[in-house]
PDB file of N, CA, C and O in Angstrom, chain B, residues numbered from 101:
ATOM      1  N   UNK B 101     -26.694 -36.525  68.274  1.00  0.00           N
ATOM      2  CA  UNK B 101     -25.716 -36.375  69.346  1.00  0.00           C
ATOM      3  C   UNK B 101     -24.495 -37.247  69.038  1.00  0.00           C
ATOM      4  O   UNK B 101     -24.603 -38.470  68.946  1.00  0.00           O
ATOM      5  N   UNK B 102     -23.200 -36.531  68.861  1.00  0.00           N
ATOM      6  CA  UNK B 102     -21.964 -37.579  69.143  1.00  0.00           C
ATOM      7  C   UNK B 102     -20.892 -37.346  70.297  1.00  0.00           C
ATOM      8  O   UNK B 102     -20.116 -36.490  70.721  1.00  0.00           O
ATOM      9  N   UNK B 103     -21.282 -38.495  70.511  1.00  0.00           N
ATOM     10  CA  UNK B 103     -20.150 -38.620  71.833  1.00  0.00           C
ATOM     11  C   UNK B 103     -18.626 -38.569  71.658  1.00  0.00           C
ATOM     12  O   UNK B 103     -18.383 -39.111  70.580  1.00  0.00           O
ATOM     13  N   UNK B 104     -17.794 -38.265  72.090  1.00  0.00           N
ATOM     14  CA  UNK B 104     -16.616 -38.292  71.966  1.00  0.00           C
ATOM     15  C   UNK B 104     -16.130 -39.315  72.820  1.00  0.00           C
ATOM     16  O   UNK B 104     -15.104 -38.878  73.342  1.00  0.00           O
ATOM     17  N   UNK B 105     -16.313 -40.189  73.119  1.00  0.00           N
ATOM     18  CA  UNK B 105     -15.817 -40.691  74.287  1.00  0.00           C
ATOM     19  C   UNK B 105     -16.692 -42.723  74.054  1.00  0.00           C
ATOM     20  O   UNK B 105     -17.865 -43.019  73.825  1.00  0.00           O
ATOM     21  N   UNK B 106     -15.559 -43.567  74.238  1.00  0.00           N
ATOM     22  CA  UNK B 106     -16.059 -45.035  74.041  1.00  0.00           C
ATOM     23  C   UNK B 106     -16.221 -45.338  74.832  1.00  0.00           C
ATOM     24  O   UNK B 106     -16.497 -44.595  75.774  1.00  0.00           O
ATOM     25  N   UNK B 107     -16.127 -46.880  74.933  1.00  0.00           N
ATOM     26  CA  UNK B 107     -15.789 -48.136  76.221  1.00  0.00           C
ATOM     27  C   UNK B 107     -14.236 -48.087  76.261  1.00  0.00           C
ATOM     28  O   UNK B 107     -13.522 -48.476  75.337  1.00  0.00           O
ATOM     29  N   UNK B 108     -13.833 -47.614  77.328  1.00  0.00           N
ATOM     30  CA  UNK B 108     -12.617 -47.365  77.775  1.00  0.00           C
ATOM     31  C   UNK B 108     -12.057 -46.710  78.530  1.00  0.00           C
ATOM     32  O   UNK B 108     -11.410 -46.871  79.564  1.00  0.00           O
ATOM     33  N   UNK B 109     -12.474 -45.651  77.692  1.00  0.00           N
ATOM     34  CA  UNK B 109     -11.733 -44.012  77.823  1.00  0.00           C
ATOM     35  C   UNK B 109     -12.186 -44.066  79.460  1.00  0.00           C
ATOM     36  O   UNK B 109     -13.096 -44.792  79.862  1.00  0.00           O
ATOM     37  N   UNK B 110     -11.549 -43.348  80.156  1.00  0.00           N
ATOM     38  CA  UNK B 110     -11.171 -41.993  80.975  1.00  0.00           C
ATOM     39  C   UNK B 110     -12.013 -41.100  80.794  1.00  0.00           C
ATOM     40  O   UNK B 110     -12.171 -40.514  79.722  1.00  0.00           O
ATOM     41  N   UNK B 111     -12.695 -40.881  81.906  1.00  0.00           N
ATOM     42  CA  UNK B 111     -13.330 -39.513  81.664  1.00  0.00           C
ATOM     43  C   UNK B 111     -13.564 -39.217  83.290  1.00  0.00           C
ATOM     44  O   UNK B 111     -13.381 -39.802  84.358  1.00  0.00           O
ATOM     45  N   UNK B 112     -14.064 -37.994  82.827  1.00  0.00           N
ATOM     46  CA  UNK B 112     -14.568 -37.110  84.609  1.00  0.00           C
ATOM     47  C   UNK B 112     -16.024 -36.710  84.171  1.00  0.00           C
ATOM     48  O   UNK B 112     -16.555 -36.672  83.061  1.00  0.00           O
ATOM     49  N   UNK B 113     -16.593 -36.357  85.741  1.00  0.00           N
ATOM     50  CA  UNK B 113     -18.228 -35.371  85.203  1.00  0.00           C
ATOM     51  C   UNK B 113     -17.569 -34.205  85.828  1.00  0.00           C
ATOM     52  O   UNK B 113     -17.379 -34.388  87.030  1.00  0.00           O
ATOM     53  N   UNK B 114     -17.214 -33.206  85.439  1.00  0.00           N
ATOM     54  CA  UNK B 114     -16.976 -31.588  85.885  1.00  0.00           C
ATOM     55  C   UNK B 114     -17.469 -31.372  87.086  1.00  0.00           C
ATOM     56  O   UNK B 114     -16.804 -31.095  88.084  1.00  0.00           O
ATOM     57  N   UNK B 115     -19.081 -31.537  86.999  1.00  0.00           N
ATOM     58  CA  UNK B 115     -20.096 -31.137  88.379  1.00  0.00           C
ATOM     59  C   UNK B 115     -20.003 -31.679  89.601  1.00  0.00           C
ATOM     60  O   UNK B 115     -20.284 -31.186  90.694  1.00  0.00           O
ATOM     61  N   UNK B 116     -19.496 -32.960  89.261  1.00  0.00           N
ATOM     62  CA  UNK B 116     -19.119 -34.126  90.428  1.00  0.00           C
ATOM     63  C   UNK B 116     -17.426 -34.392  90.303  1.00  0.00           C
ATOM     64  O   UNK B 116     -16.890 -35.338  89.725  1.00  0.00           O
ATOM     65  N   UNK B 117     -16.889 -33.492  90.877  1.00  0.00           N
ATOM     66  CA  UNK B 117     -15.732 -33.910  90.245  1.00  0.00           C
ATOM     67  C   UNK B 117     -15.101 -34.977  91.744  1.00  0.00           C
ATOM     68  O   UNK B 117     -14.072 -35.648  91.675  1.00  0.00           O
ATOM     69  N   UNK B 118     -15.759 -34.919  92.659  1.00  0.00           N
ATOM     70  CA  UNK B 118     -15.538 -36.060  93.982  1.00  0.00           C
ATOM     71  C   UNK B 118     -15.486 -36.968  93.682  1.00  0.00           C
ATOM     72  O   UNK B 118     -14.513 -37.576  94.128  1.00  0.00           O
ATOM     73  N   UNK B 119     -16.506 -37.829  92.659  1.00  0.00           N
ATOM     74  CA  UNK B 119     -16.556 -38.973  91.718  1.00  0.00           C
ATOM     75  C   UNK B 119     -15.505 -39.616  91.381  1.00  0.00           C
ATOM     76  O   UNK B 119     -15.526 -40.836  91.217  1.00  0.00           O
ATOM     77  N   UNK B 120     -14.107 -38.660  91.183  1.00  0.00           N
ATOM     78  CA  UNK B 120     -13.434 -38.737  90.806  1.00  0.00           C
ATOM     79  C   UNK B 120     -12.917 -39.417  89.482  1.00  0.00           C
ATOM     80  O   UNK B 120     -13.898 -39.470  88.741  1.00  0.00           O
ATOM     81  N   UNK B 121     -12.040 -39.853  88.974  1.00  0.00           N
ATOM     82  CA  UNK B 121     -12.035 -40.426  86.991  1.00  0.00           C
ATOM     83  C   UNK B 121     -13.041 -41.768  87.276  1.00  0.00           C
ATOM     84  O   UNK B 121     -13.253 -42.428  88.293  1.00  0.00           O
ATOM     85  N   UNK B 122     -13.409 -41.826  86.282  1.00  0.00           N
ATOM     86  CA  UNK B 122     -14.173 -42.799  85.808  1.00  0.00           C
ATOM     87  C   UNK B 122     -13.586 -43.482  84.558  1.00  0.00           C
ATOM     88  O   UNK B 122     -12.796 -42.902  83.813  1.00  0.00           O
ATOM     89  N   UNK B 123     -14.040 -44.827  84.355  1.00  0.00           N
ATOM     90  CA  UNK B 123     -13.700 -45.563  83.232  1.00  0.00           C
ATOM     91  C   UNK B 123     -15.199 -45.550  82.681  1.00  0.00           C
ATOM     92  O   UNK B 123     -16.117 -45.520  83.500  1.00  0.00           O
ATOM     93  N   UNK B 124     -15.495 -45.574  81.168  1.00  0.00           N
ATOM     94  CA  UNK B 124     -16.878 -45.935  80.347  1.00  0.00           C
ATOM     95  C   UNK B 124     -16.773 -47.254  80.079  1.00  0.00           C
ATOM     96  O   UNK B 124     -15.939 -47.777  79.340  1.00  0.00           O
ATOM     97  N   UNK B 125     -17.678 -47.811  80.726  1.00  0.00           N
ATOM     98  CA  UNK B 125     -18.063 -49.468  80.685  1.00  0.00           C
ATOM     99  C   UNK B 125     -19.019 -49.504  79.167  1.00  0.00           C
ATOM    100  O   UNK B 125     -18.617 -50.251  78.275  1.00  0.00           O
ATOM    101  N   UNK B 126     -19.701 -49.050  79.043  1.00  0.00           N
ATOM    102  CA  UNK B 126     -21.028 -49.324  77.743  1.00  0.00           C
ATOM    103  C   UNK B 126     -21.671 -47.974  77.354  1.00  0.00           C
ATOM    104  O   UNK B 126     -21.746 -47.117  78.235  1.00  0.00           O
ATOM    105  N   UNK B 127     -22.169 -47.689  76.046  1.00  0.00           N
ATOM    106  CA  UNK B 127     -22.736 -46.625  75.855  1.00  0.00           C
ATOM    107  C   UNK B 127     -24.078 -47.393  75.064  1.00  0.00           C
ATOM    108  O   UNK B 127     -23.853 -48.338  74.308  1.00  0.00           O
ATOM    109  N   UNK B 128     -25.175 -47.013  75.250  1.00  0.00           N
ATOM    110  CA  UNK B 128     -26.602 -47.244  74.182  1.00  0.00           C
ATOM    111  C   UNK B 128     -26.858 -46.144  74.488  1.00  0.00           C
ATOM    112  O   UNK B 128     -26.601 -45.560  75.541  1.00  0.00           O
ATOM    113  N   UNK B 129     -27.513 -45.700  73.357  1.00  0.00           N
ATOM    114  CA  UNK B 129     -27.870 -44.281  73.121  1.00  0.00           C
ATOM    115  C   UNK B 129     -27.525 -42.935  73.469  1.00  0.00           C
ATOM    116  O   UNK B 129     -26.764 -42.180  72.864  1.00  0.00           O
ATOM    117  N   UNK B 130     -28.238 -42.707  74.619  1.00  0.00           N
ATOM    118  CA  UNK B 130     -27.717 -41.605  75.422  1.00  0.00           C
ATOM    119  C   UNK B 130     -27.346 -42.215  76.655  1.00  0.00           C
ATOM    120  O   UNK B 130     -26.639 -41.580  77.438  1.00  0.00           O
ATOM    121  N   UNK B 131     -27.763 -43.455  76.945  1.00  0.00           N
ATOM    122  CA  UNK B 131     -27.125 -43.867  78.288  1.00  0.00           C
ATOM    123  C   UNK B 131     -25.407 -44.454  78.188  1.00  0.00           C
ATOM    124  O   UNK B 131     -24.959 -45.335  77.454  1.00  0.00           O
ATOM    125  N   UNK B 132     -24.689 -43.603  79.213  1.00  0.00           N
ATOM    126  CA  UNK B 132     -23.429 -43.983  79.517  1.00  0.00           C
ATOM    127  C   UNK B 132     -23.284 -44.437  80.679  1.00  0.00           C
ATOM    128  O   UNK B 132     -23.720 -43.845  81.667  1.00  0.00           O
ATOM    129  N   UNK B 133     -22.451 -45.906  80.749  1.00  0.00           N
ATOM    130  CA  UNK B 133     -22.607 -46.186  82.184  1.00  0.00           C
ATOM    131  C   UNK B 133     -20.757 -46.171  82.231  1.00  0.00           C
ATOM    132  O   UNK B 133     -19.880 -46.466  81.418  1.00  0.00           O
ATOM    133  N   UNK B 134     -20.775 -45.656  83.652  1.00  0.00           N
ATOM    134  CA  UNK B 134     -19.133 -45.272  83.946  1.00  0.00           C
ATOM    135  C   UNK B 134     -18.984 -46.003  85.617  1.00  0.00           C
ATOM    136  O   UNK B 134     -19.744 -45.915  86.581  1.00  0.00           O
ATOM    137  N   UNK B 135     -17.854 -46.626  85.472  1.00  0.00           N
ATOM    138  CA  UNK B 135     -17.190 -47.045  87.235  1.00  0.00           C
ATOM    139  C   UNK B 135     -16.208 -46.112  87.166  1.00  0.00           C
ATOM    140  O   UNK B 135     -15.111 -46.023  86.615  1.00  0.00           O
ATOM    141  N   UNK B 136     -17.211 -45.118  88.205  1.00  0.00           N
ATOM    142  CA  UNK B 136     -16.352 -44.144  89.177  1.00  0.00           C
ATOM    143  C   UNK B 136     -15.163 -44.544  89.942  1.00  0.00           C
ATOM    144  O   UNK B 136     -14.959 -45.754  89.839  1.00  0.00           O
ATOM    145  N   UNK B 137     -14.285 -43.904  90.699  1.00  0.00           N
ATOM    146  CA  UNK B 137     -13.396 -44.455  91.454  1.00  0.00           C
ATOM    147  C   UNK B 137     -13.978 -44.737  92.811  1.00  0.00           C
ATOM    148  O   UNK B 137     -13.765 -45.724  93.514  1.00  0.00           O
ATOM    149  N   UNK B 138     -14.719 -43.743  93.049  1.00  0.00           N
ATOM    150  CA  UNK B 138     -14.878 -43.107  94.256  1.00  0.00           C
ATOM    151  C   UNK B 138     -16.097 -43.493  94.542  1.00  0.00           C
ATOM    152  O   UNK B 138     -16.035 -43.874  95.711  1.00  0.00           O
ATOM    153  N   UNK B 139     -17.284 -43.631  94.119  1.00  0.00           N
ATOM    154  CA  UNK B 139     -18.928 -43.902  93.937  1.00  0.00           C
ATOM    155  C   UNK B 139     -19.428 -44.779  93.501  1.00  0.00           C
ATOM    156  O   UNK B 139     -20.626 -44.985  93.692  1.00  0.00           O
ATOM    157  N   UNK B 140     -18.287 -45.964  92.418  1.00  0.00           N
ATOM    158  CA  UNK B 140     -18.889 -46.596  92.088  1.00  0.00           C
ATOM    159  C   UNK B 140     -19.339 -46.775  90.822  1.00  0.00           C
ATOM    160  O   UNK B 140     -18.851 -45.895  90.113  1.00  0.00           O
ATOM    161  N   UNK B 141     -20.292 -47.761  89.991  1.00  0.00           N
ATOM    162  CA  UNK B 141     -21.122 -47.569  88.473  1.00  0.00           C
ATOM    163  C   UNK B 141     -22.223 -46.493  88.815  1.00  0.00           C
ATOM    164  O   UNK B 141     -22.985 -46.537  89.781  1.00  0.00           O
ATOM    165  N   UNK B 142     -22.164 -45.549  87.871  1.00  0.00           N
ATOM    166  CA  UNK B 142     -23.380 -44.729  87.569  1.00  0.00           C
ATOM    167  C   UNK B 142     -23.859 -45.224  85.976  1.00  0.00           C
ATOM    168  O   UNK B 142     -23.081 -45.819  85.230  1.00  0.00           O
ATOM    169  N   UNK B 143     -25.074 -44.920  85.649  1.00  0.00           N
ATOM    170  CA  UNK B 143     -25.752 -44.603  84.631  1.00  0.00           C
ATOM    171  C   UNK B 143     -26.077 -42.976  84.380  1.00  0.00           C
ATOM    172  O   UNK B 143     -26.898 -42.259  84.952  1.00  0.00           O
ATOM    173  N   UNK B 144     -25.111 -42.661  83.294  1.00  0.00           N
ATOM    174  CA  UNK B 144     -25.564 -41.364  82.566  1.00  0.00           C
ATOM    175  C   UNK B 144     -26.075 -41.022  81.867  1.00  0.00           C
ATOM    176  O   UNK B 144     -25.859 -41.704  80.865  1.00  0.00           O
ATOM    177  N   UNK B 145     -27.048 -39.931  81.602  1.00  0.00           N
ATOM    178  CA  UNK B 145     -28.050 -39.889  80.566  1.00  0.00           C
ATOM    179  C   UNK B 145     -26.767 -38.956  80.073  1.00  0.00           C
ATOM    180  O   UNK B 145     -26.208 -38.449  81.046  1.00  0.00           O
ATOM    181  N   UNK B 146     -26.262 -38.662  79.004  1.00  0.00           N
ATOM    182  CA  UNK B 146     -25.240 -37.691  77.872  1.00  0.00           C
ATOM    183  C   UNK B 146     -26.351 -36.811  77.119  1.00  0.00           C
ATOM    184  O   UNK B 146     -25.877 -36.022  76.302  1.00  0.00           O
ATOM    185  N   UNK B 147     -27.598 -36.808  77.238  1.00  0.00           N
ATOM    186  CA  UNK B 147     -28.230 -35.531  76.958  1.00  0.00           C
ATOM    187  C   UNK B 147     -28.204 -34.614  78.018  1.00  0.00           C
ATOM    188  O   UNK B 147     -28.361 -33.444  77.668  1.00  0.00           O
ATOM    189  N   UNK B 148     -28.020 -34.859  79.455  1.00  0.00           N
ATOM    190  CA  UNK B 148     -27.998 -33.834  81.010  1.00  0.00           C
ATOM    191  C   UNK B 148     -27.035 -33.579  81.567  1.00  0.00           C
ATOM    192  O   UNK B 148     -26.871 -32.599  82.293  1.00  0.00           O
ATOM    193  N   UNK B 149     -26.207 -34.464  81.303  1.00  0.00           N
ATOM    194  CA  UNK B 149     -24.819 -34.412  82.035  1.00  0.00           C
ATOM    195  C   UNK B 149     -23.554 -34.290  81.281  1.00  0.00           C
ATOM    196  O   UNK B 149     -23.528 -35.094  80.350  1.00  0.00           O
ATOM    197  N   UNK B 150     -22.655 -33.665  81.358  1.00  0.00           N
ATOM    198  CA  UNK B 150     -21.831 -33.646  80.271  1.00  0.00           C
ATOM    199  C   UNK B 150     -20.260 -34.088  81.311  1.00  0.00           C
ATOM    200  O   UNK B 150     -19.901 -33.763  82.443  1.00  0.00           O
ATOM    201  N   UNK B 151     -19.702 -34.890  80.321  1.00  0.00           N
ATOM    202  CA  UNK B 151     -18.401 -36.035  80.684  1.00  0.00           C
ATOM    203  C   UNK B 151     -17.408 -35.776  80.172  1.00  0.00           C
ATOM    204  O   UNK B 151     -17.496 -36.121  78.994  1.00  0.00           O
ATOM    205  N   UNK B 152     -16.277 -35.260  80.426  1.00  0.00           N
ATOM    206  CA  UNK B 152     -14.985 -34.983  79.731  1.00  0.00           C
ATOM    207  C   UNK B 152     -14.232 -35.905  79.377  1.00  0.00           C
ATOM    208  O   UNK B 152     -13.876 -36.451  80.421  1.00  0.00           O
ATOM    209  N   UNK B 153     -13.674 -36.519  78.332  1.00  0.00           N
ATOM    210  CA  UNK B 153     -12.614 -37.295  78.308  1.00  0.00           C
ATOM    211  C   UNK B 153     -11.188 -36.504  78.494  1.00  0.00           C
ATOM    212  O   UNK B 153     -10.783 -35.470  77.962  1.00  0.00           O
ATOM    213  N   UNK B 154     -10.479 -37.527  79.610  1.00  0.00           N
ATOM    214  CA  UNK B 154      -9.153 -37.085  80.127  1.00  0.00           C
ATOM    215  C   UNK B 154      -8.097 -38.020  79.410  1.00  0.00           C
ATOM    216  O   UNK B 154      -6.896 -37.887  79.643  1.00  0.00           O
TER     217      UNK B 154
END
């Protein structure tokens, strides 16, 4: 699996798009953890959920 997307970037989840942009705090493995605007830190698994960089 390669991610397109670092510690930094901008991104959205499509499905949740209420979430609104998110920043990527850390990636290990498949876990991505992102501070939402709107929700807060999530933990993403990037094998289930797919994250756009904006």
């Amino acid at each position: 699996m390669i991610l397109d997307y670092e510690p930094g970037d901008k991104v959205i989840n499509p499905k949740n798009k209420d979430w609104g942009i998110g920043q990527v705090q850390s990636i290990i493995k498949e876990k991505v953890t992102v501070n939402f605007e709107n929700v807060g830190k999530k933990v993403i698994n990037a094998n289930l959920i797919e994250l756009i960089k904006i």
